[in-house]
Each structure stands twice: as structure tokens, then as C-alpha cells.
C-alpha positions in Angstrom: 133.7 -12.3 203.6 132.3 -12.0 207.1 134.7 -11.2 209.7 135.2 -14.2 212.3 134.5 -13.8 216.3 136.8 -12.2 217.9 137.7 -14.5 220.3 137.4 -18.2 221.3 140.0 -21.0 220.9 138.7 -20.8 217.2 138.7 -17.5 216.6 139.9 -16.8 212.6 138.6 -20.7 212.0 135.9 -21.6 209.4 134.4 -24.8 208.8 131.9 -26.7 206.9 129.4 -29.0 209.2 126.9 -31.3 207.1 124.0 -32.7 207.9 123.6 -29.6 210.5 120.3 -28.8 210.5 119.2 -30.9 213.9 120.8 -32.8 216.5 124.4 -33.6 216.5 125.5 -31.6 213.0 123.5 -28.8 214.5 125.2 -29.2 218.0 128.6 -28.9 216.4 127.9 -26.1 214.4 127.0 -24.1 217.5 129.8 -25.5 219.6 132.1 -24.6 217.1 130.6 -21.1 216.6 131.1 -20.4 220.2 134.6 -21.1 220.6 135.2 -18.8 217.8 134.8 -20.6 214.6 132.7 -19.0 211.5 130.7 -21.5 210.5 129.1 -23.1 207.1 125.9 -25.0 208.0 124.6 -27.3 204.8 121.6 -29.6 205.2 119.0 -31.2 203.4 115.4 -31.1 204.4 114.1 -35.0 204.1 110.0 -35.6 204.2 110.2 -39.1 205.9 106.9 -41.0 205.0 105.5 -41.5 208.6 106.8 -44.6 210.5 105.1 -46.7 214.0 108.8 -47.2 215.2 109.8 -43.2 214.5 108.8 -40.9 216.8 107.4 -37.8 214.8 109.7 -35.2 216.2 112.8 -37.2 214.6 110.7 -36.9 211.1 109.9 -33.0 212.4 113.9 -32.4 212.6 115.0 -34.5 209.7 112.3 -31.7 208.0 113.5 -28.5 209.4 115.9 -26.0 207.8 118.8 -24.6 209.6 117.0 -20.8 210.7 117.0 -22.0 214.3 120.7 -23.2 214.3 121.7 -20.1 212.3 120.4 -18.3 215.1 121.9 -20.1 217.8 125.5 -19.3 215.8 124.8 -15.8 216.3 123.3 -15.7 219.9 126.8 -17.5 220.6 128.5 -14.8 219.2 129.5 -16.5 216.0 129.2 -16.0 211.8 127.1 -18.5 210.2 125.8 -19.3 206.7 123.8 -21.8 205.6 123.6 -23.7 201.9 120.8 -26.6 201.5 122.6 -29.2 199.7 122.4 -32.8 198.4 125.7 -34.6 198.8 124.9 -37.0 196.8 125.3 -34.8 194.0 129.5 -35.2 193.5 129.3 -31.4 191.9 128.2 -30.2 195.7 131.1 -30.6 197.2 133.2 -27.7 195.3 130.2 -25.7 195.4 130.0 -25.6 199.2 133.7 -24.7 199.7 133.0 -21.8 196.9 130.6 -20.5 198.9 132.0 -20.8 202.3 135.1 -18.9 200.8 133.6 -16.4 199.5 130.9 -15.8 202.4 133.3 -16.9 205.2 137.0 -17.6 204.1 139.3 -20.3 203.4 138.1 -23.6 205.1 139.6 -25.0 207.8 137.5 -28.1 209.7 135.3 -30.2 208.1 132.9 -32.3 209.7 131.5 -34.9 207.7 128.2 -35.7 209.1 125.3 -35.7 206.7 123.8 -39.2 205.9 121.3 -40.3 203.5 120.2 -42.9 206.8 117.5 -45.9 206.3 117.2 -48.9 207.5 117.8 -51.9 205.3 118.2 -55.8 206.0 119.3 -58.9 204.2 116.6 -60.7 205.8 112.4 -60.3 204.5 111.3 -56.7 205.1 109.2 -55.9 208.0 110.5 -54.2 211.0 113.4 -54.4 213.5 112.6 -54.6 217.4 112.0 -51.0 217.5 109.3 -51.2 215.8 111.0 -49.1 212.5 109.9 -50.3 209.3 113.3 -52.3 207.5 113.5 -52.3 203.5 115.5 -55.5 201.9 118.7 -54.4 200.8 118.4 -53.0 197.0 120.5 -50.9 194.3 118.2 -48.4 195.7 119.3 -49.0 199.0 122.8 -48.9 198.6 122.8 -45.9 196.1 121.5 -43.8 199.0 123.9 -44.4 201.3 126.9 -44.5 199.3 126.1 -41.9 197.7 125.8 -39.3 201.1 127.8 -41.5 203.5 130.7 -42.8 201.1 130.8 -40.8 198.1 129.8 -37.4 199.5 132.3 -37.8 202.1 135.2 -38.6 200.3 134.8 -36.2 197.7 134.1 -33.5 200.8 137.6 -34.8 202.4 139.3 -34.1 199.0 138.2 -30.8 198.2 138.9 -29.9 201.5 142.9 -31.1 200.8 142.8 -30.4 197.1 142.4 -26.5 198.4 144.1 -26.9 201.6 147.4 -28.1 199.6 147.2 -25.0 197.2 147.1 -22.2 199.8 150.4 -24.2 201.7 147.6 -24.1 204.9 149.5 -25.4 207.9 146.5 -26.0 209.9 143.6 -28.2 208.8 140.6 -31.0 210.7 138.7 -33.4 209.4 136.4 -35.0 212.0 133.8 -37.2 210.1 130.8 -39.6 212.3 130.5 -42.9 212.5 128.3 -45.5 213.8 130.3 -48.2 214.2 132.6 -50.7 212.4 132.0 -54.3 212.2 128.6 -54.7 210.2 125.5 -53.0 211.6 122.4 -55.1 211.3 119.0 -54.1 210.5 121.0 -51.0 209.2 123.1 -52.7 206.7 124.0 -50.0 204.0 124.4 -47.0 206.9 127.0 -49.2 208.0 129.0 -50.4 204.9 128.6 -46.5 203.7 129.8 -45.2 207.4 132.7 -48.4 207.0 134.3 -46.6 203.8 133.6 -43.0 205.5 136.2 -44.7 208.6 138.5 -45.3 205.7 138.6 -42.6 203.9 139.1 -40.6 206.7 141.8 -42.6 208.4 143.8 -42.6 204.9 143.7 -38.8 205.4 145.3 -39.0 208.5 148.2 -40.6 207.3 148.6 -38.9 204.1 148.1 -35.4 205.2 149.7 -35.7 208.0 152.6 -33.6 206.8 150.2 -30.5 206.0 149.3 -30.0 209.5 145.8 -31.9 209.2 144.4 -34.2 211.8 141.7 -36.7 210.7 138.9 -38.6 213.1 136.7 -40.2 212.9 133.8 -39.7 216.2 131.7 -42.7 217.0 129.2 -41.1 219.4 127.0 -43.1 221.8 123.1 -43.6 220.8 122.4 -39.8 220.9 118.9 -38.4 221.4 118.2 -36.5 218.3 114.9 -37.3 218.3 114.6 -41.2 217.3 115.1 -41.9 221.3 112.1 -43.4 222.5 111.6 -45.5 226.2 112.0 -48.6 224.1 115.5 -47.3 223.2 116.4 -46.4 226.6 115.8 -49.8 227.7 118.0 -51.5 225.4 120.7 -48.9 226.3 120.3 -50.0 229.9 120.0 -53.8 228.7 123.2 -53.6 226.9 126.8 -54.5 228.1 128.1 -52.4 225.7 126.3 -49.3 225.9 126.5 -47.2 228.8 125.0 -43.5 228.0 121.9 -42.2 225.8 123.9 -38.6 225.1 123.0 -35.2 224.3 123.8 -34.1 220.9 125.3 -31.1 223.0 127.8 -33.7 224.5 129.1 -35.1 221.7 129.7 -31.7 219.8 131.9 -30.8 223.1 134.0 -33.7 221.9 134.3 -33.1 218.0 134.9 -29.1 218.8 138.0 -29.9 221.1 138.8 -31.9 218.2 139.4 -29.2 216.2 141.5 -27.0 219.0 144.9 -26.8 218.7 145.6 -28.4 221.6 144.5 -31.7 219.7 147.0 -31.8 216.9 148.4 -34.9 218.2 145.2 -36.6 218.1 145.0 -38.2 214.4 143.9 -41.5 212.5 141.4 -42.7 215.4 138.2 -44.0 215.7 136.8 -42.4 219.0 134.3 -44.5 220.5 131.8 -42.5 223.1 129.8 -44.4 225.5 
């Protein structure tokens, strides 16, 4: 077991952050690091087949294993570990709280923010007006998704009580992303799978409530992690519903205060950034 930082609002925390190997997963990790928190990072390293409508540092980052944000953990003072894993494999999800356990300690945050992401349409394939290349909805399609987003998820929230519950824990967060509610087109499987992810976490709200856990559910702004391109900006400033193009840096602020003490009245919410 490593020994936690020695101070920060976080300090004795652990927690688990998936999809962490880039942009706002990564983010987190280190902002939760910093405050005090030791910190599980789990990715999976995806070779994206090259795309007109994806800028190649996206595909670069989406790639990458988590040595850089390992070492941005410990240049903030923090414990870090790191565990390449596929969420879509439902005997992951034990396996990762094993590890951070026994590397780290007992788990308290989660934040569920892997996804299996692609872009999928009801309508013929070709691409959306970014310029990214869409795939018609499939079993495929929805397999993927579910799978990470959905499945992986859910089965990440219940370990995380399952093991909570046993040790009588008193304080516990779950913080999971979103990227909207409502349908999501031209990305029609991300946001059925990110729909149940919202549910599953807002049910946890209310029925663990009583073990001292908050559940959230963060639905940032576009974010640059990469994908942001001067097309993207002009839509965001085209938009009367979008206002900001964020740092992945500014919306880890928000998912690590989150996890403070000070924001154990916050529960069962959707938190929409802009």
C-alpha cells in the first residue's frame, strides 16, 4: 500500500479515474492528486484509423499511455498507479478495485469516464458537418458503447458500493461524465450509452444516500482534448447554447471539488458546464 499525501483537502482519499490517460480523465487524476488524493489511473490505448474531420493529435492522445499523467501525479505531490484496462470486459471492474486496494487502499471516489466513443447515425453513412466520418448505427455500434459507457459503468458504480457497504465506509463519490441528455445526433449510441450512465448514477444517489455517498453526474462544455479544431470553435461561437470551449484543466476543478467534503450536500445532479 502506498502511503497517501500528506496533505490536501484529499489527503487519505483514493480513487479510481477511467478513461485517464488524456484530456479530461487525465485532468482529474492530477487535480485530484494534488489536493491529496492517491490515485488509480486505468486507460485503454485506442489506434483510431485516421480521419479528415479528426485532428491527428486527438488520435495521438486517444493512443498514449498514462506515463505522462503518472508523472504529473507525482510532480503534484501525489501517489499514482496506473492499470490499462478494457471496461468492456465486466470481469475488469473487480480487478481494478483489487489492485487499487492493494497498491493504494480502500477506494473512495470514482470517476466514471472512459468511453468506447464513435460516431454513429440513423441516417446513410458519410460524415457530419465536421467533417468526421459517421458509421449507420449497427449491433456493432451499439455493443461498443454499451459496453464502456453503460455496462462498464454500472458495474464500476456497483463494485464501488458492493465494497463500500462491507467496510461500513461513511464517506464515498461517485462523479461519472456526461454529454448530454436528450438524444445526441450524429452521435447516437455515445448518447443512449452516456443516457443510462445519467441513470445509473442518479439511482445511486438515492439509494446510497444513507452510506455517506454522493453521486453526479458532470456534463462538461465542448472541452479541447484534442478533437477542437477552428471549425469547432465557430459553431461554439454560433450556438445559443454553448458559451465556452473549456480546458480539460477546468473541468477537473469542478469534478475534484466534487469529491471534497465540503460537497456532501451536493447529490443526484446533472451538472451542466458551459
Amino acid at each position: 500500500m502506498t502511503e497517501p499525501g500528506s496533505g490536501g483537502v484529499l489527503a487519505g482519499r483514493v480513487a479510481i479515474v477511467t478513461g485517464a490517460n488524456h484530456g479530461i480523465g487525465a485532468a482529474t487524476a492530477v487535480a485530484l492528486a494534488a489536493r491529496g488524493a492517491s490515485v488509480l489511473v486505468t486507460y485503454l490505448r485506442l489506434e483510431d484509423a485516421p480521419d479528415p474531420g479528426t485532428p491527428e493529435a486527438y488520435r495521438v492522445n486517444r493512443a498514449g499511455d498514462a506515463a505522462a499523467v503518472l508523472a504529473a501525479i507525482t510532480e503534484a505531490g501525489g501517489a499514482g498507479r496506473a492499470a490499462e484496462a478494457d471496461l468492456s470486459d465486466p470481469q475488469v471492474p473487480a480487478e481494478l478495485f483489487d489492485q487499487a486496494e492493494r497498491e493504494l487502499g480502500p477506494v473512495d471516489i470514482l470517476v466514471n469516464n472512459a468511453t468506447g466513443w464513435l460516431a454513429d447515425t440513423f441516417k446513410a453513412s458519410g460524415t457530419d458537418r465536421l467533417g468526421r466520418t459517421l458509421t449507420p448505427v449497427s449491433a456493432s455500434t451499439f455493443d461498443r458503447l454499451f459496453a464502456v459507457d453503460a455496462r462498464g459503468g454500472a458495474l464500476m458504480i456497483a463494485e464501488f458500493a458492493r465494497r463500500h457497504l462491507a467496510r461500513g465506509a461513511g464517506y464515498g463519490r461517485i462523479i461519472s461524465l456526461t454529454s448530454g441528455t436528450g438524444g445526441f445526433p450524429e452521435e447516437v449510441s455515445y448518447g443512449a450509452a452516456k443516457a443510462a450512465l445519467n441513470d445509473y448514477t442518479l439511482a445511486a444517489a438515492f439509494e446510497l444516500a444513507d452510506a455517506g455517498i454522493t453521486a453526479n453526474v458532470v456534463h462538461p462544455p465542448v472541452t479541447d482534448t484534442g478533437w477542437v479544431t477552428s471549425e469547432v470553435r465557430d459553431l461554439v461561437a454560433a450556438s445559443p447554447d454553448l458559451i465556452h470551449v473549456a480546458r480539460p484543466e477546468q473541468v477537473a476543478d469542478v469534478i475534484a471539488y466534487l469529491a471534497e467534503e465540503r460537497a456532501g450536500l451536493i447529490t443526484g445532479n446533472i451538472l451542466r458546464l458551459r
